[in-house]
GUKEKE-649131 format. One record per residue (C-alpha): x, y, z; residue in one letter; chain. Coordinates in Angstrom, 3 decimals. Layout:
R          x          y          z   resn   chain
R          X          Y          Z      A       A
...
This chain:
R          x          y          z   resn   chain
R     30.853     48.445    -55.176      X       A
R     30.781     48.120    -51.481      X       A
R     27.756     47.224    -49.674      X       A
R     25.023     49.382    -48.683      X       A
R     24.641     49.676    -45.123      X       A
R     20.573     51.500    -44.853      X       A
R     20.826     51.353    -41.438      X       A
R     23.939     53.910    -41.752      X       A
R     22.707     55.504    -44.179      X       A
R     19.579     56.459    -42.065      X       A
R     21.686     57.924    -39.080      X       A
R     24.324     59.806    -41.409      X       A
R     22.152     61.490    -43.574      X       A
R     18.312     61.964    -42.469      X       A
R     17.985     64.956    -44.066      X       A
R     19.186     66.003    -47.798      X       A
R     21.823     68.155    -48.305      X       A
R     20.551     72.283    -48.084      X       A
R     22.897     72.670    -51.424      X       A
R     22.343     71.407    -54.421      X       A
R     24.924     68.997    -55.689      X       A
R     25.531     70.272    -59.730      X       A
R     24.312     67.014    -61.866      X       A
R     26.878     64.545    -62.578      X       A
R     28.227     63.995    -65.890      X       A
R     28.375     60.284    -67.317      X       A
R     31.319     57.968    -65.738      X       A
R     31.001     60.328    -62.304      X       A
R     28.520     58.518    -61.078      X       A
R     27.436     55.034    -59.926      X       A
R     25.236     54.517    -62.398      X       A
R     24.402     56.669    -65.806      X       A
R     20.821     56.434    -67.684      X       A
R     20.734     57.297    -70.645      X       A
R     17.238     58.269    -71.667      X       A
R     16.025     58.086    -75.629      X       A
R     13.598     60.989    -76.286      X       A
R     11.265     60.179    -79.189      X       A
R      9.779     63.196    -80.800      X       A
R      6.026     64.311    -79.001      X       A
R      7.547     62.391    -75.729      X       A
R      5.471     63.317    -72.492      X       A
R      7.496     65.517    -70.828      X       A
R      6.042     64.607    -67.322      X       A
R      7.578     61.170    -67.949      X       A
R     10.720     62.713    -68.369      X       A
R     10.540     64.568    -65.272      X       A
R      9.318     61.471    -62.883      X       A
R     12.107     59.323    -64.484      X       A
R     14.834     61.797    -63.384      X       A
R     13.779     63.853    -59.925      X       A
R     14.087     60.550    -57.936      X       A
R     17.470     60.435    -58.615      X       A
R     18.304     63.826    -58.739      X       A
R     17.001     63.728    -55.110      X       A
R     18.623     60.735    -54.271      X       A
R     21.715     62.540    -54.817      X       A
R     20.890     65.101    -52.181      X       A
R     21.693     62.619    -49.995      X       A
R     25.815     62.426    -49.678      X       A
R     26.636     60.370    -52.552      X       A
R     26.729     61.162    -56.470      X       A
R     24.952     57.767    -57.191      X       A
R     23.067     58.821    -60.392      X       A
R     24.133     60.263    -63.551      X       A
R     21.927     60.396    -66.804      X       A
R     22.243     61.728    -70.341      X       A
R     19.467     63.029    -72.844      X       A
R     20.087     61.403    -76.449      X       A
R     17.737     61.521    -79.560      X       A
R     17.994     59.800    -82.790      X       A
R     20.637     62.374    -84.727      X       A
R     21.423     63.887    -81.841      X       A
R     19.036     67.418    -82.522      X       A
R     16.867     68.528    -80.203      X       A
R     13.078     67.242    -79.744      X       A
R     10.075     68.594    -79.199      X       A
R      7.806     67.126    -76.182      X       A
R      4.086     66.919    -76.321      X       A
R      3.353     69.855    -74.660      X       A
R      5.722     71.699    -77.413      X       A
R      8.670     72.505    -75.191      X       A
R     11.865     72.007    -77.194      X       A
R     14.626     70.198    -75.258      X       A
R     18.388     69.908    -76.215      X       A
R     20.257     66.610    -75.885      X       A
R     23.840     65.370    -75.075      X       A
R     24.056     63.456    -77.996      X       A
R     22.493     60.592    -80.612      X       A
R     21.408     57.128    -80.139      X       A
R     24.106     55.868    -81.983      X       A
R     27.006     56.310    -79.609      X       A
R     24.542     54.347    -76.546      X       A
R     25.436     51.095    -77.625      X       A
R     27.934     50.002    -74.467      X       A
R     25.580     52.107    -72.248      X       A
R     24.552     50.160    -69.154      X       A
R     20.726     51.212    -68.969      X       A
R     18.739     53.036    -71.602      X       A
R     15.353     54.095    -71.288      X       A
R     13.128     54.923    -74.411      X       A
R     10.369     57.657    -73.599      X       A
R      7.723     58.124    -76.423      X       A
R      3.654     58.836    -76.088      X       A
R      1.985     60.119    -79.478      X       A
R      3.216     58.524    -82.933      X       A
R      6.035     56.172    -80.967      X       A
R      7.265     54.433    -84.119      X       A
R      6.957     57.522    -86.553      X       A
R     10.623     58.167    -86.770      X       A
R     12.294     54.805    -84.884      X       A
R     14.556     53.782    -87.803      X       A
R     16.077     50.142    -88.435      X       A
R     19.357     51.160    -86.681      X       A
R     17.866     52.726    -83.960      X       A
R     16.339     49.290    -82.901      X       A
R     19.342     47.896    -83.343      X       A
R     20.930     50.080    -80.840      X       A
R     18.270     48.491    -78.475      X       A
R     19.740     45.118    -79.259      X       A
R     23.180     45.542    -78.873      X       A
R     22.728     47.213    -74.968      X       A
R     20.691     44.587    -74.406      X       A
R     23.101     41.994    -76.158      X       A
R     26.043     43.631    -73.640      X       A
R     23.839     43.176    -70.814      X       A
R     22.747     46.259    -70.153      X       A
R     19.078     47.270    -69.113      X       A
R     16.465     48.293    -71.777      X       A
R     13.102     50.004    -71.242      X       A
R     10.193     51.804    -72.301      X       A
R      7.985     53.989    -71.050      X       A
R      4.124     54.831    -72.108      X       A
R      4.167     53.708    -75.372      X       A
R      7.595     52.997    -75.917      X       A
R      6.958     49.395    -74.874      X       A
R      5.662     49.158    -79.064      X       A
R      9.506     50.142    -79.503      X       A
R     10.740     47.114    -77.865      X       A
R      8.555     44.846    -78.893      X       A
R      9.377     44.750    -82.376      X       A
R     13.115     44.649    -81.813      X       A
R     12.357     41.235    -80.198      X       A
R     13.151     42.732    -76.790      X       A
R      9.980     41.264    -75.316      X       A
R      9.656     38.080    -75.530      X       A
R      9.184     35.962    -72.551      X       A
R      8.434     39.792    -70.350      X       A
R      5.308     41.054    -68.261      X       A
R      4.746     44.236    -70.472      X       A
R      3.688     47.238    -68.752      X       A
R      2.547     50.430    -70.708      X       A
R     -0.359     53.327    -70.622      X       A
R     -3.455     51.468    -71.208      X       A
R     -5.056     53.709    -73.774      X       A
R     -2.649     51.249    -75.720      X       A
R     -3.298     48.159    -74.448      X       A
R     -5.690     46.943    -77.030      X       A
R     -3.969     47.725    -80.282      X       A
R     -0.864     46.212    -78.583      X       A
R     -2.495     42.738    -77.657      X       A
R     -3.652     43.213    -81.313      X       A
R     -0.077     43.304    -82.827      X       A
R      1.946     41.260    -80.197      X       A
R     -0.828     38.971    -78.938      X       A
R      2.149     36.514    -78.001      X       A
R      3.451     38.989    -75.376      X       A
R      1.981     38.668    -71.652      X       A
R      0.607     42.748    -70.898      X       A
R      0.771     43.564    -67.011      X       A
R     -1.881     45.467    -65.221      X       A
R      0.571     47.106    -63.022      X       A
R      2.179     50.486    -63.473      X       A
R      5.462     49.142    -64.301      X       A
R      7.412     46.189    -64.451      X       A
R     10.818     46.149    -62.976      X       A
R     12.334     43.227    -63.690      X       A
R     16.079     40.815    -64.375      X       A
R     17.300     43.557    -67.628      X       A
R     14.045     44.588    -68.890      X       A
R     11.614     47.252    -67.903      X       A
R      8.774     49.020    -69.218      X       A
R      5.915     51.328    -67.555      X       A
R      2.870     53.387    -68.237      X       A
R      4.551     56.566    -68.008      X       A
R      3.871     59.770    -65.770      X       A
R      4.004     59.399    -62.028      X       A
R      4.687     55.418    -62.719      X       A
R      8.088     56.539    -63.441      X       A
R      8.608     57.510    -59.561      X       A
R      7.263     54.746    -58.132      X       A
R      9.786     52.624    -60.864      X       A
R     12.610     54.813    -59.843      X       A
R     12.177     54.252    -55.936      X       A
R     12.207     50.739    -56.617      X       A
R     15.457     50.700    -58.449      X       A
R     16.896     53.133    -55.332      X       A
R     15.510     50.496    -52.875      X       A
R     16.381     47.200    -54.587      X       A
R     20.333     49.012    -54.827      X       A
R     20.767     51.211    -51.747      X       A
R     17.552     49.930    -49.341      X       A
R     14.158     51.101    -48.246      X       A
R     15.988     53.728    -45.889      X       A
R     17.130     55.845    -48.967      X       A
R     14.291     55.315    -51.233      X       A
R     11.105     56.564    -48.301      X       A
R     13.414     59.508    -48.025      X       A
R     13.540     59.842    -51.246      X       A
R      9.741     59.260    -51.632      X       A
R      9.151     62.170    -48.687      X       A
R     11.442     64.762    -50.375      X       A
R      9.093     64.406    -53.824      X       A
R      5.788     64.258    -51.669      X       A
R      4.877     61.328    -52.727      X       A
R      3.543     58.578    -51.430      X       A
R      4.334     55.194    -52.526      X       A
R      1.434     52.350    -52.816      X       A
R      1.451     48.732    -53.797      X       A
R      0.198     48.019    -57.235      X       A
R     -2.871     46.284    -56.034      X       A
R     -4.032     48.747    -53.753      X       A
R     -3.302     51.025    -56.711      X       A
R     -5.672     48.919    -59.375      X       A
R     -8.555     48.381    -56.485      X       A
R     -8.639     51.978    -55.951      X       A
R     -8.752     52.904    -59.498      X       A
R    -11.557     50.384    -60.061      X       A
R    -13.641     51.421    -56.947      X       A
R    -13.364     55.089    -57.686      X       A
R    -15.289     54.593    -61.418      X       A
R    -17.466     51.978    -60.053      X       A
R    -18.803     52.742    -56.137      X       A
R    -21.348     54.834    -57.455      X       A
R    -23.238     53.206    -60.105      X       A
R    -25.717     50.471    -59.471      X       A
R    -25.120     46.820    -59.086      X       A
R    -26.872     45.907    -62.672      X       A
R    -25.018     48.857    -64.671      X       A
R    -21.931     47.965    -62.943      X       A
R    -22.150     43.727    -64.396      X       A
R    -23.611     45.370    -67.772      X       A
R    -20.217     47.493    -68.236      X       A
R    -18.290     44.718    -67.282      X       A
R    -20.162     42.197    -69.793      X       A
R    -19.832     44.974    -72.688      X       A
R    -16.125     45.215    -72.132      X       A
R    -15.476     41.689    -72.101      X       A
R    -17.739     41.262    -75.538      X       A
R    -16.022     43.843    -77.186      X       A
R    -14.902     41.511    -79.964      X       A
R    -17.940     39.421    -80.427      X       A
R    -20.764     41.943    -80.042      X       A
R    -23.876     40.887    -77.418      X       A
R    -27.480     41.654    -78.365      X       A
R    -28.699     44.078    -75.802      X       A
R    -31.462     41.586    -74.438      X       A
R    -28.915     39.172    -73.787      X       A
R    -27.047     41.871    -71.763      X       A
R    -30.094     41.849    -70.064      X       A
R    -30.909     38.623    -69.323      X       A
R    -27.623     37.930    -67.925      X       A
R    -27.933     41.127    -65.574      X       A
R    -31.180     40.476    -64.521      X       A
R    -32.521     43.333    -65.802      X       A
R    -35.469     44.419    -67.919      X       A
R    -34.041     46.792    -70.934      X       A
R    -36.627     49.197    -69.794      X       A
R    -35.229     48.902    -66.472      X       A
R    -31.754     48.974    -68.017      X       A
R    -31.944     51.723    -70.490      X       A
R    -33.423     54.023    -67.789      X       A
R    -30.408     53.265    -65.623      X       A
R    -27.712     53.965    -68.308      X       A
R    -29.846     57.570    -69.735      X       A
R    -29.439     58.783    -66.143      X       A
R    -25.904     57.969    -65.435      X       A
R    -23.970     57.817    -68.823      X       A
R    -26.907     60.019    -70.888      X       A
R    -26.694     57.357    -73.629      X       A
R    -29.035     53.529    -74.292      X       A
R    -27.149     50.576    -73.318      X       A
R    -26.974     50.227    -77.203      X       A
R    -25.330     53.489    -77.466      X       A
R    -22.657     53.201    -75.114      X       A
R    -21.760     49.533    -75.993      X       A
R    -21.360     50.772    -79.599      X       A
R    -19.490     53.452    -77.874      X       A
R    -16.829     51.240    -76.439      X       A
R    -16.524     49.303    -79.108      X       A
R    -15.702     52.098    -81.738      X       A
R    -13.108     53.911    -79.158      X       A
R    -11.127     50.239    -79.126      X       A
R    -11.468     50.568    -82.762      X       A
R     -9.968     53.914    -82.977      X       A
R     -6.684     53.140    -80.308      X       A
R     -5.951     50.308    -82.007      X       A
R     -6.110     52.094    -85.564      X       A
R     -4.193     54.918    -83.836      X       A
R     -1.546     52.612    -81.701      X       A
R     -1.043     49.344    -84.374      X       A
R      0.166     48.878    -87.881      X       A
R     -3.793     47.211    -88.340      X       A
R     -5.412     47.105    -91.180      X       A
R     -9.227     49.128    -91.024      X       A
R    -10.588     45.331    -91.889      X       A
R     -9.150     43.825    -89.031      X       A
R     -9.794     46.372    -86.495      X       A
R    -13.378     46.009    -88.013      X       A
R    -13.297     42.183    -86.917      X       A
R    -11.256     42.596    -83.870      X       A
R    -14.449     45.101    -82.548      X       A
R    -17.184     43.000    -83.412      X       A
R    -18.189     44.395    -87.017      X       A
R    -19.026     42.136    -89.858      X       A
R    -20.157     45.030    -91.707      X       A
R    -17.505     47.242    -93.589      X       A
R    -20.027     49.902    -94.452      X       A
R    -21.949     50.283    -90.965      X       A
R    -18.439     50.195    -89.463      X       A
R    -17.253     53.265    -91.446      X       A
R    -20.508     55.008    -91.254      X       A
R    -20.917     54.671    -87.344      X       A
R    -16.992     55.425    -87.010      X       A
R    -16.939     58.660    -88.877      X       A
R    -20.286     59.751    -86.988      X       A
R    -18.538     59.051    -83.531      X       A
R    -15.094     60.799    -84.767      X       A
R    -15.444     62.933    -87.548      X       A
R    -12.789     61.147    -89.708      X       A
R    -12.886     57.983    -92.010      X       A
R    -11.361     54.696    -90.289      X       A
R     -8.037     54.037    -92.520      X       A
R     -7.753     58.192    -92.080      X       A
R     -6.951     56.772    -88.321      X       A
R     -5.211     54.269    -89.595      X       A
R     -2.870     56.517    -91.893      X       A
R     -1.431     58.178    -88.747      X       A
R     -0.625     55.325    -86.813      X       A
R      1.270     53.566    -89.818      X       A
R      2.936     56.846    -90.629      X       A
């Protein structure tokens, strides 16, 4: 292809084009994703994966192409139960030169043995392979991981550091990286897109891009201290290291004193603190915590109710049931049942 000059770019085209270009069909444009809807797939991961390059296009040249594909080729129904038709099956992706998986609830519920090996034969032709939300579990166990900063939504972070605790998990919203790429999904997807546009065709392009879609691009770290400071700036010092003690003694259960103690803090003190903000004891939000990482990682892993037990801090199979179902309504391996299904 012949190189990119941004700085022409800029001066020939500062504005989009008022008509809408029709969407290129694979082979007419630079480059062609083809993106791997899993049934109950988020559809706003769908849509941030695609507008950046549909607007990129606005911009003189056809430079992205993409085609929907599903397992058998049939249509599939999104979370939000919109039904959307596909250009075709999995099956027929293997040469592609990028495919994208998009799943969010029950990711490997219908991902069949020749399905992942589709995965491993673009990736074996050199082609990029990612995942989005929880697609990353996709990957993983085709062996399309290893050695890779894994990015994905972190309501399943814990069950997958359960299953794949040999895989490094990234804190950022995506990781865009050599053939590999996965992400958290939703409005990650832009911010992954824009990079690809910048790394290919320069920062010129992609802030245009990023203007057209109102959206403003920030670096990941600004991104995770905001996040943090927005939950935290209004709680007190002493509830603020309590929290963070609780979550990093999820899996080996502190006595509350001993929170307290290392806070500073008399439990009086303490338990009035946490009533008024959170409505609940110390003792009751700790146990809290540790049941909902019991529940994703029943929901998100292939874990047996024993070992998500242990992996929360439980010694006790019978208080473990009996506080679970109080919490959610549902026996443990009932959990479990759906995310092995």
């Amino acid at each position: 292809m012949k190189e990119f000059d941004s700085a022409h770019w800029a001066q020939a085209w500062p504005y989009p084009r008022p008509d809408l270009p029709p969407v290129a069909r694979p082979g007419e444009a630079e480059h062609t994703v083809s993106v791997w809807l899993l049934p109950k797939f988020s559809m706003l991961t769908l849509f941030c994966l695609l507008e950046p390059l549909r607007v990129a296009n606005r911009f003189g040249r056809t430079l992205f192409a993409w085609q929907l594909l599903s397992s058998g080729g049939e249509a599939v129904v999104a979370s939000n139960g919109v039904r959307i038709d596909v250009d075709g099956a999995l099956g027929g992706a293997g040469d592609c030169k990028m495919l994208m998986a998009i799943s969010s609830y029950e990711a490997e519920a219908t991902v069949t043995a020749a399905d992942r090996a589709v995965l491993r034969q673009v990736a074996a032709h050199g082609g990029r392979v990612g995942g989005l939300d929880t697609a990353p579990f996709i990957l993983a166990r085709a062996g399309l991981l290893e050695q890779q900063r894994v990015a994905l939504h972190w309501e399943s972070v814990p069950a997958f550091r359960e299953e794949f605790a040999q895989l490094a998990i990234s804190p950022a919203r995506f990781e865009f990286a050599g053939r590999r790429l996965t992400g958290s999904g939703g409005a990650a997807g832009i911010d992954m897109m824009l990079q690809w546009i910048e790394s290919d065709y320069g920062p010129a392009l992609a802030n245009a891009v990023g203007r057209q879609l109102v959206h403003q691009r920030v670096s990941e770290e600004d991104a995770l201290q905001g996040q943090s400071q927005h939950r935290l700036d209004r709680l007190p010092r002493t509830v603020v290291r309590a929290l963070a003690i609780m979550e990093t003694h999820l899996g080996q259960a502190l006595a509350i004193p001993e929170i307290c103690r290392l806070v500073g803090q008399s439990q009086r003190q303490l338990t009035r603190l946490f009533v008024g903000h959170f409505g609940e004891t110390p003792k009751q939000c700790y146990l809290g915590m540790r049941l909902d990482l019991a529940r994703r990682i029943l929901a998100d892993s292939r874990c047996r109710v024993t070992e998500a037990a242990l992996a929360t801090g439980f010694s006790s199979m019978a208080h473990f049931s009996r506080v679970y179902q109080a919490r959610f309504a549902e026996r443990p391996s009932r959990t479990g049942e759906r995310g092995t299904s």
